[in-house]
C-alpha positions, 0 to 999 in steps of 0.5 A: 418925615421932613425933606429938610432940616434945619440945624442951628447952633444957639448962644444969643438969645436975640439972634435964637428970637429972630431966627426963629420969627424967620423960619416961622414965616416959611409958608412951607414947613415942611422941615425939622428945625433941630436947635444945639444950645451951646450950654447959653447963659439965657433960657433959650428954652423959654423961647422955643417953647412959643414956637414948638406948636408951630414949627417941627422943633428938636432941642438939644442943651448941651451941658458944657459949652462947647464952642468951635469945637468940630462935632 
């Protein structure tokens, strides 16, 4: 079990890609890292599968945009 998580709300591809480059780095990984994709007209997905076998990742594609709505 993980001390930490990490929740990040997704829409942009790049800023998805640089996020995840970031927290990649992280000499402790001691986290899990859930990621809410915002119904992106991108394929995130495609991108998160690269970094599956190196961070703890929980993805999450939500099936209408949801926006700025309070969950």
């Amino acid at each position: 079990m993980h001390n930490l998580a990490i929740v990040i709300p997704a829409y942009k591809l790049t800023f998805l890609e640089d996020a995840l480059k970031s927290i990649s780095s992280q000499a402790n990984k001691n986290f899990t890292l859930y990621i809410g994709d915002d119904n992106s007209p991108d394929d995130l997905y495609a991108v998160v599968k690269k970094y599956e076998k190196i961070i703890d990742i929980v993805y999450k594609k939500f099936e209408e945009n949801l926006g700025a709505i309070t969950l």
